[in-house]
N, CA and C atoms as an extended XYZ file, in Angstrom:
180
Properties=species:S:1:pos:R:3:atomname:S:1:resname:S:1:resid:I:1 pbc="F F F"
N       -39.644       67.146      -32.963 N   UNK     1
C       -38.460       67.938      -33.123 CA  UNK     1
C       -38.893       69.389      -33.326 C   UNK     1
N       -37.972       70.143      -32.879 N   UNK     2
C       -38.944       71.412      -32.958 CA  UNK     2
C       -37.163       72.530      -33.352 C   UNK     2
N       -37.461       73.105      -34.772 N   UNK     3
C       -36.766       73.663      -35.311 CA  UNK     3
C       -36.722       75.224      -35.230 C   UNK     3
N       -35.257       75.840      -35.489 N   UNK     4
C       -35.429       77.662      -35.744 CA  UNK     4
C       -35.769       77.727      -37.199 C   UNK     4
N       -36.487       78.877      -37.144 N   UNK     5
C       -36.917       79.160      -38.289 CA  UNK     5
C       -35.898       79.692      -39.648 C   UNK     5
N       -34.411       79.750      -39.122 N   UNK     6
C       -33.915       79.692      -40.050 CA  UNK     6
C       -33.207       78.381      -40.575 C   UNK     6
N       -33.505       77.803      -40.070 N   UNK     7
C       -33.365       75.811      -40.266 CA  UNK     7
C       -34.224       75.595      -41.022 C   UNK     7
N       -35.205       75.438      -40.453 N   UNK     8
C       -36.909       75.229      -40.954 CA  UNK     8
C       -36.980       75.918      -42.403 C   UNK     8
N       -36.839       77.218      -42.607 N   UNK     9
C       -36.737       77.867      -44.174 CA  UNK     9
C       -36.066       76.836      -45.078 C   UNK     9
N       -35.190       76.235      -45.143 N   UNK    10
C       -34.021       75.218      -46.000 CA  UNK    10
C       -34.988       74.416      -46.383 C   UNK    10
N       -36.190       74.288      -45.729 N   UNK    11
C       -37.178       73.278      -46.364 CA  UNK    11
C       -38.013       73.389      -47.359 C   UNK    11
N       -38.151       75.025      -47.329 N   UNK    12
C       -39.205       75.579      -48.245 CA  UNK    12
C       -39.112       76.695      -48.546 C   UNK    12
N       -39.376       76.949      -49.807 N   UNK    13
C       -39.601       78.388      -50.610 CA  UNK    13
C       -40.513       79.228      -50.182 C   UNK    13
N       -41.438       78.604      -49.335 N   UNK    14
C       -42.502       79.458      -49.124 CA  UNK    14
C       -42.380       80.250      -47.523 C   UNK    14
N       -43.096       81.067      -47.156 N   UNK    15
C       -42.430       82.022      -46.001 CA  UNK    15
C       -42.823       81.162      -44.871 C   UNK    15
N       -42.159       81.471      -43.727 N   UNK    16
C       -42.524       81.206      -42.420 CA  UNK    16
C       -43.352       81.568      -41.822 C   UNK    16
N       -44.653       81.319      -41.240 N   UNK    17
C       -45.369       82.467      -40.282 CA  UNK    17
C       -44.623       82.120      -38.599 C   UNK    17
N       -44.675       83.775      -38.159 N   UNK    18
C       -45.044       83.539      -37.198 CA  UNK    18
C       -46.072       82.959      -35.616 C   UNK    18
N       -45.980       82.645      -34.931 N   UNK    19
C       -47.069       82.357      -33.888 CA  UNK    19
C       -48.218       82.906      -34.001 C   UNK    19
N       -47.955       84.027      -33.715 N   UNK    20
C       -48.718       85.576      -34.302 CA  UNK    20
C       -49.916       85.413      -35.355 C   UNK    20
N       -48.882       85.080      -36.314 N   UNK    21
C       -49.827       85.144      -37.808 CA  UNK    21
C       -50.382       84.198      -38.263 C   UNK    21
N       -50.291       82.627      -37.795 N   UNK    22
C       -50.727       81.801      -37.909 CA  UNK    22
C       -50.493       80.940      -37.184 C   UNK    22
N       -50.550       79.232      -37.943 N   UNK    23
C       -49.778       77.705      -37.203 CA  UNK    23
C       -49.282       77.453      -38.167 C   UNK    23
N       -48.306       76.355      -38.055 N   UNK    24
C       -48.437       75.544      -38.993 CA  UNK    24
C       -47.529       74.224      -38.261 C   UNK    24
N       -47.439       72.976      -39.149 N   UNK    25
C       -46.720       71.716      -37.946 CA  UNK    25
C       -46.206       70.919      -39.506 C   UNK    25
N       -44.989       70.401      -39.218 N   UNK    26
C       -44.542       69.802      -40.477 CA  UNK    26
C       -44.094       68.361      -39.743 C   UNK    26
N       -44.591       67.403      -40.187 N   UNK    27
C       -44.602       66.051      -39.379 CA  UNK    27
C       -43.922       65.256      -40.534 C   UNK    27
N       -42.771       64.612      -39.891 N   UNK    28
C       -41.987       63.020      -40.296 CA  UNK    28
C       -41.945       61.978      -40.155 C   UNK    28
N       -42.198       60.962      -40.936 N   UNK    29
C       -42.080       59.605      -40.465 CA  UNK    29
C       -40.986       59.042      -40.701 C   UNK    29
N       -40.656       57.783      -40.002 N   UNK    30
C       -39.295       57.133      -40.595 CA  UNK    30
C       -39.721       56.342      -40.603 C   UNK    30
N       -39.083       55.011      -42.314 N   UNK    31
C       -39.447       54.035      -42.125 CA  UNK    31
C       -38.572       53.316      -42.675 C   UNK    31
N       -37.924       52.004      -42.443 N   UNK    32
C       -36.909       51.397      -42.454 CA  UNK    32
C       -36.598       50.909      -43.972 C   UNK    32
N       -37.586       50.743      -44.968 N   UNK    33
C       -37.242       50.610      -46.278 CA  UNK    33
C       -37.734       51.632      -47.280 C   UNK    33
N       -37.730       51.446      -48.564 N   UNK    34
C       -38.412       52.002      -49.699 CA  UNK    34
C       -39.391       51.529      -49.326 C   UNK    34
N       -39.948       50.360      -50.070 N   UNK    35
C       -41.248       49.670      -49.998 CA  UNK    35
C       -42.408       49.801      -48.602 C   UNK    35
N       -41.797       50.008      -47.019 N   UNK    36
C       -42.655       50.663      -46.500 CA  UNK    36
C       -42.739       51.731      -46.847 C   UNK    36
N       -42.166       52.631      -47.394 N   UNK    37
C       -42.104       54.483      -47.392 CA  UNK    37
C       -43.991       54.122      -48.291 C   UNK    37
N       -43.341       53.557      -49.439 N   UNK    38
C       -44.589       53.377      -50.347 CA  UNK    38
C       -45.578       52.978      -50.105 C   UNK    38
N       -45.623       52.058      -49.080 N   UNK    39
C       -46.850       51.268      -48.112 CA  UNK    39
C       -47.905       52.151      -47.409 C   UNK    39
N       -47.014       53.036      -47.197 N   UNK    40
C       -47.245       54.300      -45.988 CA  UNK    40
C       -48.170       55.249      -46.871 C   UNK    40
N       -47.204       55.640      -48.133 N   UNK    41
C       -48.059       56.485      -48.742 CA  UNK    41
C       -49.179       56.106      -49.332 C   UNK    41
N       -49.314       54.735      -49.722 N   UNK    42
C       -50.888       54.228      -50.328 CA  UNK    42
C       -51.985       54.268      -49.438 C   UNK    42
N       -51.506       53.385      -48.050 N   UNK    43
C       -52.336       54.101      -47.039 CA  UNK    43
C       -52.938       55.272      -46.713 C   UNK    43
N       -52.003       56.171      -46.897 N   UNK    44
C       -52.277       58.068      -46.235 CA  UNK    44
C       -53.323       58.149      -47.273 C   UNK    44
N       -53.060       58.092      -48.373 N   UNK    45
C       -53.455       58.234      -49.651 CA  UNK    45
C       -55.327       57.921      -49.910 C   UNK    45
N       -55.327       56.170      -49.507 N   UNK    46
C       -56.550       55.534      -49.261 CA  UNK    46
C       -57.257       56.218      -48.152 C   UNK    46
N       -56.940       57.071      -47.100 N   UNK    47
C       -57.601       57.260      -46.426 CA  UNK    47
C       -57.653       58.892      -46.113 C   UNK    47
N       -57.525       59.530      -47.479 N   UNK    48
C       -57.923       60.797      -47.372 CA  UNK    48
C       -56.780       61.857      -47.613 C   UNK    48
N       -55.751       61.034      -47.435 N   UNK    49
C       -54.609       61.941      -47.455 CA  UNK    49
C       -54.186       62.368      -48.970 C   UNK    49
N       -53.293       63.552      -49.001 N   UNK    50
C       -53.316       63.973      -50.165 CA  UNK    50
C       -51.604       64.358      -50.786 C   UNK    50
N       -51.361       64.704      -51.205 N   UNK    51
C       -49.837       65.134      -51.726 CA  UNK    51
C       -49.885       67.123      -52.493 C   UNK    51
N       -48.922       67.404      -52.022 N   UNK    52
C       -49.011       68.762      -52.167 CA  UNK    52
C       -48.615       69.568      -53.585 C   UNK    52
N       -49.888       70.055      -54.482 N   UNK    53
C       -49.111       70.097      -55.772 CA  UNK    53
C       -47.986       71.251      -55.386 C   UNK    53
N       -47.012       70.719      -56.537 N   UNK    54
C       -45.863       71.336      -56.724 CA  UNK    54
C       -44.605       70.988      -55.906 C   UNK    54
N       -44.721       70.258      -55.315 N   UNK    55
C       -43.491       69.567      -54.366 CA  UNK    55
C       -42.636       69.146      -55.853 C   UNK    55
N       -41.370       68.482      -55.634 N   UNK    56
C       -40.530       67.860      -56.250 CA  UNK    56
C       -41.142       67.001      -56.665 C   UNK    56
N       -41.128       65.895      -57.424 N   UNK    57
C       -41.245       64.143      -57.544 CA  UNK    57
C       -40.321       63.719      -56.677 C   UNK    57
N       -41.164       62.498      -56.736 N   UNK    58
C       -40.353       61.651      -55.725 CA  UNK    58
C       -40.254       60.421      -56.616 C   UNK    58
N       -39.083       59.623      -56.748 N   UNK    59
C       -39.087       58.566      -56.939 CA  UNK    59
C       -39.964       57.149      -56.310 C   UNK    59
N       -40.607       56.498      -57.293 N   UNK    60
C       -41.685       55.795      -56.976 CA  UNK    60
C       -40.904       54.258      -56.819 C   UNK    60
């Protein structure tokens, strides 16, 4: 999906770059329950992946 950047802002406090000034790629998954959402994240998790300080909580 590929968003305007004044869409894309609603997501985050932090600024937009341009093309120009940088990259950046914000990727979604969908998954049909809670318990996969959580599946998903233990995985990402086990294999290097990380969580971004200062985001919201998320209900576990």
């Amino acid at each position: 999906m590929i968003l305007r950047n004044d869409y894309f802002a609603t997501f985050t406090d932090r600024p937009i770059v341009t093309p120009e000034a940088g990259i950046q790629v914000m990727t979604a998954l969908s998954r049909d329950s809670k318990e996969h959402v959580a599946q998903t994240r233990d995985l990402v998790l086990a294999n290097g992946g990380g969580e971004e300080e200062g985001w919201p909580a998320r209900e576990r």
